[in-house]
N, C-alpha and C positions, 0 to 999 in steps of 0.2 A: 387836841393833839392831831386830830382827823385833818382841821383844815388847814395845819400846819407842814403834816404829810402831803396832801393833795400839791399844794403852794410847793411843795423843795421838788415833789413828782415831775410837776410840768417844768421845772426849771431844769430840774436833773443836775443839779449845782449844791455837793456838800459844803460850801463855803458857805452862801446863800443862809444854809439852814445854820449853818455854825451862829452867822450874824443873827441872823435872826432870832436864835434862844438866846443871846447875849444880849440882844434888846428887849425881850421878856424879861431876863433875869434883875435887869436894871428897871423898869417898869414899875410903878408902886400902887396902881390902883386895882386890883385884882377881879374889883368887880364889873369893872369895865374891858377886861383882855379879849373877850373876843370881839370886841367893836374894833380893840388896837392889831388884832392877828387881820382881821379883814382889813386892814388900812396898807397892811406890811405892802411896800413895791415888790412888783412881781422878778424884776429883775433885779442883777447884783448894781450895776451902774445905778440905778433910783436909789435903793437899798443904799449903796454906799453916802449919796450925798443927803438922804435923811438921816444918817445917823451922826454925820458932820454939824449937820444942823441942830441935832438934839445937845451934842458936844459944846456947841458954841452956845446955846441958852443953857446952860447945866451952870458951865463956866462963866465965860465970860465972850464977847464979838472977836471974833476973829482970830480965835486961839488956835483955830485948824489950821487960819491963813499963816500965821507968825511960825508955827510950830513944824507945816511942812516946809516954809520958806527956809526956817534954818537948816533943816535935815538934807533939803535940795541945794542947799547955795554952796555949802562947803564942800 
């Protein structure tokens, strides 16, 4: 929890941390989490397109792409 305080400290970004327990929460290997807490990007912009990324290999290629295209085109 330490190095997940320090990580949202320097960023001073409650969103940041919001994301970032939502991707612990989803996470399944516990034994490995602090390896995945020290990987977390430090900023929201990284932050934001790893978890796109994680999105699209979950699902399926390019579900983020198809998904904001529609919500942006109409």
């Amino acid at each position: 929890m330490n190095m997940l305080l320090n990580k949202s400290l320097e960023n001073k970004l409650a969103l940041w941390l919001f994301y970032v327990c939502n991707e612990l929460r989803v996470f399944g290997e516990f034994a490995t989490i602090n390896r995945k807490i020290e990987q977390i990007p430090p900023n929201l912009e990284d932050l934001m397109g790893k978890i796109f990324e994680r999105i699209n290999s979950d699902f399926r290629d390019n579900i983020v792409r198809e998904v904001l295209g529609f919500l942006f085109c109409c």
